[in-house]
N, C-alpha and C positions, 0 to 999 in steps of 0.2 A: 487507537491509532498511534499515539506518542509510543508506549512499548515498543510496538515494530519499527514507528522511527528510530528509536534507539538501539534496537536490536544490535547485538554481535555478530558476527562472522557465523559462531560455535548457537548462537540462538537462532540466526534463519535457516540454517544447514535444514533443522529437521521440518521446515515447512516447504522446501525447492525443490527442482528437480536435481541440481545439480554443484559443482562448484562454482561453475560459469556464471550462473542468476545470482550466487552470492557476490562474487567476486564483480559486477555488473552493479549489483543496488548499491556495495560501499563504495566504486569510483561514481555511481549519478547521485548519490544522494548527498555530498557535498556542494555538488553545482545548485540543488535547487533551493532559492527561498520560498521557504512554504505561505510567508505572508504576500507574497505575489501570485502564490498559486493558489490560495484563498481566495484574495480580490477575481485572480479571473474566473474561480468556481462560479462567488457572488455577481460580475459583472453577465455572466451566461446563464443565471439563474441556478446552474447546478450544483448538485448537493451529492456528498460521495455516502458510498454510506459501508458499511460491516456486514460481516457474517449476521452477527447479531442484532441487526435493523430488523425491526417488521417489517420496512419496504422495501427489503433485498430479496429479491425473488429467488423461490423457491427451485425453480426447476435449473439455478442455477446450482444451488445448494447441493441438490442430486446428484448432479454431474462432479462434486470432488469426490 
């Protein structure tokens, strides 16, 4: 997840649909503190997870 945090312009290109989602994640991803977005994961219980989690469901998998 850090990698994609840090991604470039030139490294999300090949995982979006378009310019726009790139151009979208580098003006929001400055506004967000992640260790706030942490606490409210922790505070709701939720836990995010990756492609690569065993508990990331499959049938979501299929569909990319």
């Amino acid at each position: 997840m850090e990698t994609a945090w840090k991604a470039s312009a030139a490294e999300l290109k090949p995982g979006t649909a378009d310019d726009a989602v790139v151009r979208t994640i580098l003006a929001t991803r400055p506004k967000i503190i992640l260790d706030d977005e942490m606490e409210n994961l922790n505070a709701t219980a939720s836990r995010p997870w990756t492609w690569h989690d065993d508990a990331y469901p499959a049938h979501l998998k299929e569909n990319l």
